[in-house]
Kinemage of the C-alpha trace (Angstrom):
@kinemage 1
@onewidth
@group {chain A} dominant
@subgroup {mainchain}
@vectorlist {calphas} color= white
{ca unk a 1} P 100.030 66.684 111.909
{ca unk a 2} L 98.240 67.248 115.319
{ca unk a 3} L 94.372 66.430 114.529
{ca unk a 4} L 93.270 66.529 118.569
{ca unk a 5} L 90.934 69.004 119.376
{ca unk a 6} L 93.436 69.536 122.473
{ca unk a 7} L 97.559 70.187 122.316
{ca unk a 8} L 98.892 66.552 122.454
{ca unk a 9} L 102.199 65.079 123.019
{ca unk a 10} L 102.779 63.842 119.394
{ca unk a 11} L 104.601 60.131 119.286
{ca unk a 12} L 106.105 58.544 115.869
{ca unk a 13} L 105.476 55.132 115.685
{ca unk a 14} L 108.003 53.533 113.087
{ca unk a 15} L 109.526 49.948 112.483
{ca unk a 16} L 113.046 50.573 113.654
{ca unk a 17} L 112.831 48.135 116.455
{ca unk a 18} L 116.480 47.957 117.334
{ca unk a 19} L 116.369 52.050 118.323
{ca unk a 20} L 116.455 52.530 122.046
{ca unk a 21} L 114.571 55.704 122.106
{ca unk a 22} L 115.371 59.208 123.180
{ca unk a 23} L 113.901 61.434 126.341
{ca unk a 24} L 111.146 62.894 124.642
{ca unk a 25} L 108.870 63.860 127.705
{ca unk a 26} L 110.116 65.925 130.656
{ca unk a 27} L 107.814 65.189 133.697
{ca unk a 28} L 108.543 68.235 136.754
{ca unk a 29} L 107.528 67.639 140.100
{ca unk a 30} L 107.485 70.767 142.802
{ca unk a 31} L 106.536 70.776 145.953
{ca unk a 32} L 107.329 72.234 149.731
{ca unk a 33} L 104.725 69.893 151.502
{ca unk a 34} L 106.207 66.782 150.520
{ca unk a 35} L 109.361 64.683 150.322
{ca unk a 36} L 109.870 62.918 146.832
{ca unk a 37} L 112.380 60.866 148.033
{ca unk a 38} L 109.529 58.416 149.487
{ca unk a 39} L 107.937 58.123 146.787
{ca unk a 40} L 107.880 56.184 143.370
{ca unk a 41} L 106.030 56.332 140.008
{ca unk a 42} L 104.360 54.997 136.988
{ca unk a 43} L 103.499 56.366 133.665
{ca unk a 44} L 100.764 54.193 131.920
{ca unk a 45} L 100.485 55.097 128.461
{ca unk a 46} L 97.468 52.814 127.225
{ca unk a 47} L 99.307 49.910 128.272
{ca unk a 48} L 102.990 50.728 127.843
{ca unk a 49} L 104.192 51.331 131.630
{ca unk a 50} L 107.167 52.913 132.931
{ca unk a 51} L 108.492 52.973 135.793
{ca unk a 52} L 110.332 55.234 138.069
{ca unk a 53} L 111.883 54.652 141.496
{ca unk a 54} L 113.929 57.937 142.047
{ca unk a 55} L 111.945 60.935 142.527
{ca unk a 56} L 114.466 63.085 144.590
{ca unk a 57} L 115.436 65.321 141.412
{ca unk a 58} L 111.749 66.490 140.975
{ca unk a 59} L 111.901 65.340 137.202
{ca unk a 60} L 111.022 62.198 135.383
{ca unk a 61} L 112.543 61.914 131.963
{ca unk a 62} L 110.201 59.284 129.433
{ca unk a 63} L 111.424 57.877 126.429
{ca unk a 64} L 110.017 55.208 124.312
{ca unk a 65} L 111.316 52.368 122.110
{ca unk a 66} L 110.210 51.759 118.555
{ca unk a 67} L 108.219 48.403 119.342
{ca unk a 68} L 107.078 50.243 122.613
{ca unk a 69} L 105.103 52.286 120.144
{ca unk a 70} L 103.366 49.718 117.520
{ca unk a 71} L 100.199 49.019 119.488
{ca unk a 72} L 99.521 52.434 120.441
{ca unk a 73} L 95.986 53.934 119.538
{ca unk a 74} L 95.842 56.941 118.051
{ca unk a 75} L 94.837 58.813 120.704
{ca unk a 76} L 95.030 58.618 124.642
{ca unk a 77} L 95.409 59.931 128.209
{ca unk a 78} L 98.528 58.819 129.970
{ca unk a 79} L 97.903 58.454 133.840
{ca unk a 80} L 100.590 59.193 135.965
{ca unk a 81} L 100.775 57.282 139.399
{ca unk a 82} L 102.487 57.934 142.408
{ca unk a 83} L 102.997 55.531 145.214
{ca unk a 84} L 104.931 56.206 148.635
{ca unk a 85} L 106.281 54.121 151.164
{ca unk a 86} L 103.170 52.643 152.094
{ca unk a 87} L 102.178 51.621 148.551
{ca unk a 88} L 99.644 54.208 148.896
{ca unk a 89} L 98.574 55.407 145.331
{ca unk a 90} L 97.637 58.759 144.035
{ca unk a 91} L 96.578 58.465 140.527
{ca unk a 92} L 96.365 61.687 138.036
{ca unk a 93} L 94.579 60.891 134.945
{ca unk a 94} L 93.093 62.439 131.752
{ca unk a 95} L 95.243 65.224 132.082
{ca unk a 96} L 98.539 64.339 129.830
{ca unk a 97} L 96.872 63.556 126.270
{ca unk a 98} L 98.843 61.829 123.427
{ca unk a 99} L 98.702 61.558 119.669
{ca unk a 100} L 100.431 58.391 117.679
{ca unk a 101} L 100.573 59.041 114.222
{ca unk a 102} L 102.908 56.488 112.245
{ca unk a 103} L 106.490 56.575 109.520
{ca unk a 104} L 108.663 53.838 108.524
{ca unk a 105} L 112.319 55.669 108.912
{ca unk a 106} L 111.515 57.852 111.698
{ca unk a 107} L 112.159 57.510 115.833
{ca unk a 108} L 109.389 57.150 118.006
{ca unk a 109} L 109.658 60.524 119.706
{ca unk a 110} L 107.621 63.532 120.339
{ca unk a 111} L 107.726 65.527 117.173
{ca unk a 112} L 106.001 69.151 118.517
{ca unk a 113} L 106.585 71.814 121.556
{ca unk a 114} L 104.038 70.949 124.143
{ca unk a 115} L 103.698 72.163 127.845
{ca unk a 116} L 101.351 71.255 130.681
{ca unk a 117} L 100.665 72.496 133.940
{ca unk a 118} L 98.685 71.818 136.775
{ca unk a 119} L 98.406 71.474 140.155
{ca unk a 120} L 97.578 68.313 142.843
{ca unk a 121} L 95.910 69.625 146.200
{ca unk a 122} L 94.932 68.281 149.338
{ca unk a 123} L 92.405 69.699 151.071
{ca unk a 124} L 91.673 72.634 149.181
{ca unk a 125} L 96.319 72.807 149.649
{ca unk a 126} L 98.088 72.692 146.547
{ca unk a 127} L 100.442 70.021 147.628
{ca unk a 128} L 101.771 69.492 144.383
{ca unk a 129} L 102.762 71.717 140.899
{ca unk a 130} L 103.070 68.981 138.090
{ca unk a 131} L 104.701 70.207 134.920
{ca unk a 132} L 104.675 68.206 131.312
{ca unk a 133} L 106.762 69.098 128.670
{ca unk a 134} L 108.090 67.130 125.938
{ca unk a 135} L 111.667 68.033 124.724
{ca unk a 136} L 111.660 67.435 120.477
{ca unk a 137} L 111.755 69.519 117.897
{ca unk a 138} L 110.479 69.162 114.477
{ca unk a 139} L 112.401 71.972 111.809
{ca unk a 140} L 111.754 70.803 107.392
{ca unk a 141} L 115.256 71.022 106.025
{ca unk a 142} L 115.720 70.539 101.844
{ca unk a 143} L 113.339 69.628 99.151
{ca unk a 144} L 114.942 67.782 96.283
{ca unk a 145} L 113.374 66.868 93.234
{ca unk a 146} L 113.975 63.047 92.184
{ca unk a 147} L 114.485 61.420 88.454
{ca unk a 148} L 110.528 60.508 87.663
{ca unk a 149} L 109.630 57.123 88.764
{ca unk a 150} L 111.824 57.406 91.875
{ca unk a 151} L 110.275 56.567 95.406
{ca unk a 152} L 109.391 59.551 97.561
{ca unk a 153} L 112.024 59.800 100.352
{ca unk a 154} L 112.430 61.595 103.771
{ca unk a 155} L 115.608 61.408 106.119
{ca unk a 156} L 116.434 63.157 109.314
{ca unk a 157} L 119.731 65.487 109.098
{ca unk a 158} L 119.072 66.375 112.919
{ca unk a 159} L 119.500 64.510 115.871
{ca unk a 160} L 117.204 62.967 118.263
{ca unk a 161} L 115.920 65.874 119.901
{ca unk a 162} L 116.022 68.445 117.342
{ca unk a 163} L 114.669 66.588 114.079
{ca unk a 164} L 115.393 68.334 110.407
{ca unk a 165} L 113.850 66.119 107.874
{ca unk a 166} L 115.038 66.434 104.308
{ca unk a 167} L 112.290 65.490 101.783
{ca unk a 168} L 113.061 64.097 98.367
{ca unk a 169} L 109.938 64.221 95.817
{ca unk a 170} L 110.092 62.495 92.436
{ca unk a 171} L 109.493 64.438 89.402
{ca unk a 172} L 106.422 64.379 87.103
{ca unk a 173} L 106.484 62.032 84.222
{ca unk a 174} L 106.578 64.774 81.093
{ca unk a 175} L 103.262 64.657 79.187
{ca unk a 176} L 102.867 64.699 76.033
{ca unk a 177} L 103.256 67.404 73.863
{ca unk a 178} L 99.629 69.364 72.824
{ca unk a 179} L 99.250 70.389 69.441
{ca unk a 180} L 100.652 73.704 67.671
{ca unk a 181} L 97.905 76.711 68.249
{ca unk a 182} L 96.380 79.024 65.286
{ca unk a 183} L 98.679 81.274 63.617
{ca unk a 184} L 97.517 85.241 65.831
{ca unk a 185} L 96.540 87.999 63.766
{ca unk a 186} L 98.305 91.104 63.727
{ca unk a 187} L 98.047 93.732 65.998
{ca unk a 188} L 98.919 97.541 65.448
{ca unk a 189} L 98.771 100.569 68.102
{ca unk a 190} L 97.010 103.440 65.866
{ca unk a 191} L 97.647 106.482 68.132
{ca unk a 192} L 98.152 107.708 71.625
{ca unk a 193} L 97.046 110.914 72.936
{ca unk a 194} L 97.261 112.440 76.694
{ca unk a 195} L 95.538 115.492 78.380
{ca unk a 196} L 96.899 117.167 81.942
{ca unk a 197} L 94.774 119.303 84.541
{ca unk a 198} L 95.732 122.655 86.047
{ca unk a 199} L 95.263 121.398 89.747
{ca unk a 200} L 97.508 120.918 92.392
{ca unk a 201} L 97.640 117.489 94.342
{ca unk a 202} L 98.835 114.154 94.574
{ca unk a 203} L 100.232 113.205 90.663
{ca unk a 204} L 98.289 110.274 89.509
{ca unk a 205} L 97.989 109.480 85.603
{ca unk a 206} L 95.076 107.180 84.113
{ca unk a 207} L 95.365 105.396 81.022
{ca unk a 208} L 92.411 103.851 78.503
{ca unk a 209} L 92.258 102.065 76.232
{ca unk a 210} L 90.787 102.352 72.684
{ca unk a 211} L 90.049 100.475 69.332
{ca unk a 212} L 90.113 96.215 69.470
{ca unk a 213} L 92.644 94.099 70.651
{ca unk a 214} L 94.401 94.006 67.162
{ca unk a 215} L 94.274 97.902 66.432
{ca unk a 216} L 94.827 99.395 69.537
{ca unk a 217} L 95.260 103.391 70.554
{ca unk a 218} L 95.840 104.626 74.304
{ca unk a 219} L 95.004 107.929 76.116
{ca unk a 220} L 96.561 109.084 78.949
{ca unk a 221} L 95.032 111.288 81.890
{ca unk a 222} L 97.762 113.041 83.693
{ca unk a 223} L 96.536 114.742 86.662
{ca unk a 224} L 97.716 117.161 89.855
{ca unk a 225} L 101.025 117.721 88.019
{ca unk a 226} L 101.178 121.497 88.686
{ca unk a 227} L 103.521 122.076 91.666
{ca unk a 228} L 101.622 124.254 95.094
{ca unk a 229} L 102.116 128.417 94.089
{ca unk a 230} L 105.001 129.506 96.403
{ca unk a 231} L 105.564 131.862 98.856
{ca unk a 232} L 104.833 135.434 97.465
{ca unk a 233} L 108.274 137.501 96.898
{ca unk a 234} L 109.735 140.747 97.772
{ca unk a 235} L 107.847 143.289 94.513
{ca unk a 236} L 110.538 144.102 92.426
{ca unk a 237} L 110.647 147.941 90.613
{ca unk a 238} L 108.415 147.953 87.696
{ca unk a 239} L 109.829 148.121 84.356
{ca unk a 240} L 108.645 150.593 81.823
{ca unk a 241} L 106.162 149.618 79.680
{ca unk a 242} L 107.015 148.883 76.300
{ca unk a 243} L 105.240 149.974 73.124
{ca unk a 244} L 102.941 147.450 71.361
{ca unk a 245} L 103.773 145.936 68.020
{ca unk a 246} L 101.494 146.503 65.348
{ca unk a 247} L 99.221 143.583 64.256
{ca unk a 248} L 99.808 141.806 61.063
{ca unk a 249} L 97.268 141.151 58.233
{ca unk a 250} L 95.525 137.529 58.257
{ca unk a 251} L 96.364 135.844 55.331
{ca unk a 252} L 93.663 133.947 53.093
{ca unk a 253} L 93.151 130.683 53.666
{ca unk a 254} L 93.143 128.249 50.920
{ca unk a 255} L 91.071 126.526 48.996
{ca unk a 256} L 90.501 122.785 49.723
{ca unk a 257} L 91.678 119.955 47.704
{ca unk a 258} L 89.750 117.092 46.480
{ca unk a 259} L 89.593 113.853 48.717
{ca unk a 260} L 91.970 111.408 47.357
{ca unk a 261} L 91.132 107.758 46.093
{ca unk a 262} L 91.373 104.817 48.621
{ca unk a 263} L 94.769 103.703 49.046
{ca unk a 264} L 95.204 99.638 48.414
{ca unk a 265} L 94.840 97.077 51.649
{ca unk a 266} L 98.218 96.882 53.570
{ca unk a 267} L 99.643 94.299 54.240
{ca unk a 268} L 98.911 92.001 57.482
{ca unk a 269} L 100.927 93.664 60.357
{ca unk a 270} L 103.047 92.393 62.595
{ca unk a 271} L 102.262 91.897 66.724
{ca unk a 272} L 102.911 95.716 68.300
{ca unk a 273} L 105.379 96.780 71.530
{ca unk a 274} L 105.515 99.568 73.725
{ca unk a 275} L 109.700 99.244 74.373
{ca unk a 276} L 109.625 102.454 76.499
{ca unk a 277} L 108.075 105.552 77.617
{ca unk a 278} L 110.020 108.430 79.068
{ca unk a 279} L 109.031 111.809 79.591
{ca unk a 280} L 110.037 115.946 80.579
{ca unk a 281} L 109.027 118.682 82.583
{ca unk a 282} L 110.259 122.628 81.900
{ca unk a 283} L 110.521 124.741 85.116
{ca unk a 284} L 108.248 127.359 83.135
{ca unk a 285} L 105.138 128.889 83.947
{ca unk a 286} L 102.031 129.276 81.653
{ca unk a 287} L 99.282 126.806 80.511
{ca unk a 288} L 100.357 123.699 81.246
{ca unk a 289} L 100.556 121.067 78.135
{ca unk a 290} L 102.100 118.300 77.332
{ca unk a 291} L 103.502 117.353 73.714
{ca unk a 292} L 103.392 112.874 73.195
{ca unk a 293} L 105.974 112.251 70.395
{ca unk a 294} L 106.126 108.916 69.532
{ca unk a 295} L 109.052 106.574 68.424
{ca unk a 296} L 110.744 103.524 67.089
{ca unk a 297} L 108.526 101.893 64.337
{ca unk a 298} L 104.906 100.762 64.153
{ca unk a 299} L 105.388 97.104 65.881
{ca unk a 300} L 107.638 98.233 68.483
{ca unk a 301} L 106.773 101.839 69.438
{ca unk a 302} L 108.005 104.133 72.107
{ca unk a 303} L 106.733 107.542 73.814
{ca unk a 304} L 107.890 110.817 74.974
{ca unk a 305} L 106.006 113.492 76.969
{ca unk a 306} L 106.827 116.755 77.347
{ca unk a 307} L 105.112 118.761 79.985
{ca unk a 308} L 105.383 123.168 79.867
{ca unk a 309} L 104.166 125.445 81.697
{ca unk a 310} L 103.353 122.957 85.040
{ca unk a 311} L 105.165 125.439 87.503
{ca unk a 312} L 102.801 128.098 89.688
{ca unk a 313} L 102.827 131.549 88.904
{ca unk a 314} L 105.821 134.134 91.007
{ca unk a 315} L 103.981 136.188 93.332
{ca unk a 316} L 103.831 139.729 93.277
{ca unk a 317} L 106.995 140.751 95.663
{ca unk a 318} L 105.396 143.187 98.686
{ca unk a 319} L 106.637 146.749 98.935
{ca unk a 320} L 108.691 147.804 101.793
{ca unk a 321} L 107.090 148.377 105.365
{ca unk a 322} L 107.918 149.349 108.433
{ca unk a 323} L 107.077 145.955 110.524
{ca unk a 324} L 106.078 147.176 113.964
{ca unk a 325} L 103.352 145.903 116.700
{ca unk a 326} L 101.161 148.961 115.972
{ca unk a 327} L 101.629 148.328 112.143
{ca unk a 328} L 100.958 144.221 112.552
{ca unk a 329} L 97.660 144.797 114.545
{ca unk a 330} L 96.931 147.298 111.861
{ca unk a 331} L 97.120 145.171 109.144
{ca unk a 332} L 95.199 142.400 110.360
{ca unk a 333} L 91.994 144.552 111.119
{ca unk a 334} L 92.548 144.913 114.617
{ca unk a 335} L 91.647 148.745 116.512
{ca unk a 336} L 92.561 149.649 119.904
{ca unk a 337} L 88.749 149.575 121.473
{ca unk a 338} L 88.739 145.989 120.993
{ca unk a 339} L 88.961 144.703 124.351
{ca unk a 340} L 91.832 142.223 125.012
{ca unk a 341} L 92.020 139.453 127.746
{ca unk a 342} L 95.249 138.865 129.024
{ca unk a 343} L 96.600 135.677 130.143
{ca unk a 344} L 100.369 135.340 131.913
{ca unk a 345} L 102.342 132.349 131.064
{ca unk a 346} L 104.384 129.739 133.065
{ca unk a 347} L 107.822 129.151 132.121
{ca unk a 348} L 106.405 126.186 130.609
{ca unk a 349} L 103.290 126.133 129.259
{ca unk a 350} L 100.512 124.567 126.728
{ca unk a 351} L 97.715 126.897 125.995
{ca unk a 352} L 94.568 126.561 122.877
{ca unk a 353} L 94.852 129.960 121.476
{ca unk a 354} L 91.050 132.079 122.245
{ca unk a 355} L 90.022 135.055 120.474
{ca unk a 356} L 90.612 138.786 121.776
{ca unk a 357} L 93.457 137.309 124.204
{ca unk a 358} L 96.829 138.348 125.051
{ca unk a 359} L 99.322 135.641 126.115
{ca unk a 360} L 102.304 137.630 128.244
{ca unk a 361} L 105.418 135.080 129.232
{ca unk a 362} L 108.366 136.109 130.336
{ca unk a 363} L 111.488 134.218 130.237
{ca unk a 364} L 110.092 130.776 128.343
{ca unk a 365} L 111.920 127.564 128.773
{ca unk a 366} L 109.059 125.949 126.375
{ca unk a 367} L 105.821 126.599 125.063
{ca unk a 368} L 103.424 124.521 123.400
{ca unk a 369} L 100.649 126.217 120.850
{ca unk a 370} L 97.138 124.495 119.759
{ca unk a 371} L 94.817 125.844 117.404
{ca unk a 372} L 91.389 126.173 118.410
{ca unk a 373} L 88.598 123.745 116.788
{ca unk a 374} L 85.368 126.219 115.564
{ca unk a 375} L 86.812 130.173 114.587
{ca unk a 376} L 85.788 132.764 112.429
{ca unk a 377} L 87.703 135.336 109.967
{ca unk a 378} L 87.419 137.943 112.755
{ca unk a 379} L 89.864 135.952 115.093
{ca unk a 380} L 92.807 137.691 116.662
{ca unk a 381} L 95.105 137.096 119.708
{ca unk a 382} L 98.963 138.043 120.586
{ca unk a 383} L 101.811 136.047 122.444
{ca unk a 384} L 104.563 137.722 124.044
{ca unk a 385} L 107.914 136.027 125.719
{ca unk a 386} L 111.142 135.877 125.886
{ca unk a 387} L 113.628 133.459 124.395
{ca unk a 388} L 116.245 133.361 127.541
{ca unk a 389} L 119.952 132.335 126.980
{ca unk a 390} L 118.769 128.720 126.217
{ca unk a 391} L 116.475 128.763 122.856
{ca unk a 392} L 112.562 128.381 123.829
{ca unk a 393} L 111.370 125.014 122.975
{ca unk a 394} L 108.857 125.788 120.470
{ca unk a 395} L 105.707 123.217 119.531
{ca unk a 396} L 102.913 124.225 117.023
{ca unk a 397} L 101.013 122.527 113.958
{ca unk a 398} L 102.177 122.379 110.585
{ca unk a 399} L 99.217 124.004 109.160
{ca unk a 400} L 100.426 127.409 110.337
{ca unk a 401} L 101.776 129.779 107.654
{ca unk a 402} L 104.553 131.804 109.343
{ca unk a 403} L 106.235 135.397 107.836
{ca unk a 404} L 108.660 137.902 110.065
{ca unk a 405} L 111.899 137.218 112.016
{ca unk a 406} L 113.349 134.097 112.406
{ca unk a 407} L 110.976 132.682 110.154
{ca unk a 408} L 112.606 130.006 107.096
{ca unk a 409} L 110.557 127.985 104.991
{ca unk a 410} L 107.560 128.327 106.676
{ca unk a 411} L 109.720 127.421 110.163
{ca unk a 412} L 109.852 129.860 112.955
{ca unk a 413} L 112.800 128.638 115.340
{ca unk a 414} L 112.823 130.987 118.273
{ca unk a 415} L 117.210 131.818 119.405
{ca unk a 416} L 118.263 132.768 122.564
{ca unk a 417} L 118.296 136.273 124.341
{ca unk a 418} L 115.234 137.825 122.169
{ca unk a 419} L 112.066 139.092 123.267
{ca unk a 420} L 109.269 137.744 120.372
{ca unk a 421} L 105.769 139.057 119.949
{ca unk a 422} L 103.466 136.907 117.678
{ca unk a 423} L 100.089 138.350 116.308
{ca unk a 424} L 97.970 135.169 115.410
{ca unk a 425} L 95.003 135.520 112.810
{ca unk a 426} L 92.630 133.685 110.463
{ca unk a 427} L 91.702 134.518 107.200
{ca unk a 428} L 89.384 132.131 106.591
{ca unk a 429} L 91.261 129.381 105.125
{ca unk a 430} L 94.699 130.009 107.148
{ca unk a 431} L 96.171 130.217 110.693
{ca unk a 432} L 98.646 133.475 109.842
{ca unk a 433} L 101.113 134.108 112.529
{ca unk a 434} L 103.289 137.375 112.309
{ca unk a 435} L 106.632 137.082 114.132
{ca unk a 436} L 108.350 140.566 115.517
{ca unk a 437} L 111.537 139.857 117.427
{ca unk a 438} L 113.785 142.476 119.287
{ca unk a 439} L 117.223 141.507 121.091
């Protein structure tokens, strides 16, 4: 609706001329240099002047009267006078600009939000803050759709300052009726087949499609269905072995029949569905595969796959050991001529983790652990605190894989009143932190 470069003051010209108008422009005055009581002022909106003796309030409230509004241009500047006791007049121009666009059933008022400041000085003194804003509202209320033929219609459901216009828009006239299309041909689906990879990732499945539009077949690419191999488990006691079976005789394999005559042309077919697919997964482990049966009848078939063998293989369960600082270090590689750096810890602390170093805390309120950026397989350091009789707030990365005490589900929450040592390692894919904790 606004098409001024600029924000404008929008003003509906209409032909109601018996409407009074409404305050549709809020004029502010503020000042501490001056006293508006001695002064007066005009608004001269390309011709259409209004005038205002009382300017003790500060504000000037403008409205406009339908016939005010029928020789407006479409565009203008008002210019705002104001004349004191001595008829003296200070004129402010080109600085309020208006747009007049024109309806037959609406009031002439200001239809959109608009807001102006600026400020009058004297001297290089602002003597003056001037503030413009009009006071109208324009919000769309219903649409209805009219018998054809019917005018186009738009009333106002609002009031004066907060406008909701209701439009009514006359139906289409029906056209006529186009003529009846070529009988389709037939379509069949001929097959569907689906494969599955043995990697682990995020599931994604990719279907193609084969044959012509009107025998059809469809393969599906299932991939990253196998779940991530779990934690390893405690080695169970080895079974005996049993004795192997003895291998039966292959049997002969036949001889092969003649190739049969053609069969006669079917009949045309009718147009093909897919009216489902649904599918299964066994909590086995193996090769994965995946078995498509299909269902329902040639023009409206169905699917069903059934994925094996898609779970990771148990790991071996560890034997029994003794888990002890000595034993920990051991494990990892580590001998006592390697020559440790030790660095003591605040009560609260953030430290990057560096090779060869020994991190001794005592009581720890909280502790915060980053992983160094470049390492190598030969990496090794230790932390040592203790978790007082408030829990240590503990704050590490995600990517760590934690085993020992207080360790669940790949967690380590430290409790209260325990003395924790941590051996910290890298084994070339993995941050591997060992948790010993004695109360």
């Amino acid at each position: 609706m606004n098409n001024c470069e600029q924000n404008a003051i929008v003003i509906v010209r209409n032909n109601d001329t018996d409407w009074n108008g409404a305050n549709f422009l809020t004029i502010n005055l503020e000042t501490e240099i001056l006293d508006l009581s001695d002064f007066k002022a005009t608004l001269n909106m390309s011709g259409v002047i209004k005038e205002f003796d009382d300017l003790s309030s500060g504000s000037i409230e403008v409205n406009l009267s339908a016939q005010e509004t029928k020789n407006l241009p479409p565009f203008f500047n008002g210019v705002l006078n104001l004349i004191d006791s001595t008829n003296k007049v200070a004129t402010i121009e080109s600085l309020i600009p208006f747009e007049v666009i024109s309806t037959v059933h609406n009031n002439a008022i200001a239809t959109e939000p608009y807001t102006l400041n600026f400020d009058v000085k004297q001297g290089g003194e602002t003597i003056l803050k001037v503030n413009v804003e009009s006071a109208v509202s324009v919000e769309v209320g219903t649409t209805t759709t009219l018998p054809a033929g019917s005018d186009a219609t738009v009333t106002n459901s609002g009031t004066l300052n907060h406008l909701v216009l209701n439009f009514g828009i006359p139906q289409g006239i029906q056209g006529v009726q186009g003529e009846t299309g070529a009988d389709g041909q037939s379509a069949t689906i001929t097959g569907a087949t689906a494969t599955v990879n043995n990697t682990v990732g995020t599931p994604s499945v990719t279907v193609t499609s084969g044959g012509t539009e009107f025998a059809r077949s469809f393969n599906f690419d299932f991939r990253n269905l196998k779940g991530e191999q779990g934690i390893q488990g405690i080695q169970g006691i080895q079974g005996e072995r049993g004795e192997q079976g003895i291998q039966g005789e292959q049997g002969i394999q036949g001889v092969k029949g003649d190739k049969g005559d053609k069969g006669d042309k079917g009949d045309a077919g009718t147009n093909a569905t897919i009216t489902g697919a649904t599918a299964s997964v066994t909590n086995t482990v193996g090769t994965p595969s995946v078995v498509v049966t299909s269902g329902g009848t040639e023009s409206a078939r169905s699917f069903n796959f059934a994925f094996t063998n898609l779970k990771g293989d148990k790991g071996d369960t560890g034997s029994d050991a003794e888990v002890t600082h000595e034993n920990v270090l051991s494990a990892i590689g580590y001998t006592p001529e390697q020559s440790m750096t030790i660095q003591t810890l605040s009560a609260t602390d953030s430290i990057t983790l560096a090779d060869n170093t020994i991190y001794n805390g005592g009581e720890q309120t909280a502790l915060t652990i980053t992983l160094p950026s470049v390492v190598d397989v030969s990496f090794l350091c230790e932390i040592d605190f203790t978790s007082g009789t408030t829990a240590t707030t503990l704050t590490y990365s995600n990517t760590i894989k934690w085993v020992g005490d207080d360790v669940n589900d790949n967690i380590f929450l430290p409790v209260a009143s325990k003395r924790y040592t941590i051996i910290c390692a890298y084994d070339g894919i993995n941050y591997r932190f060992t948790v010993r904790g004695v109360e």
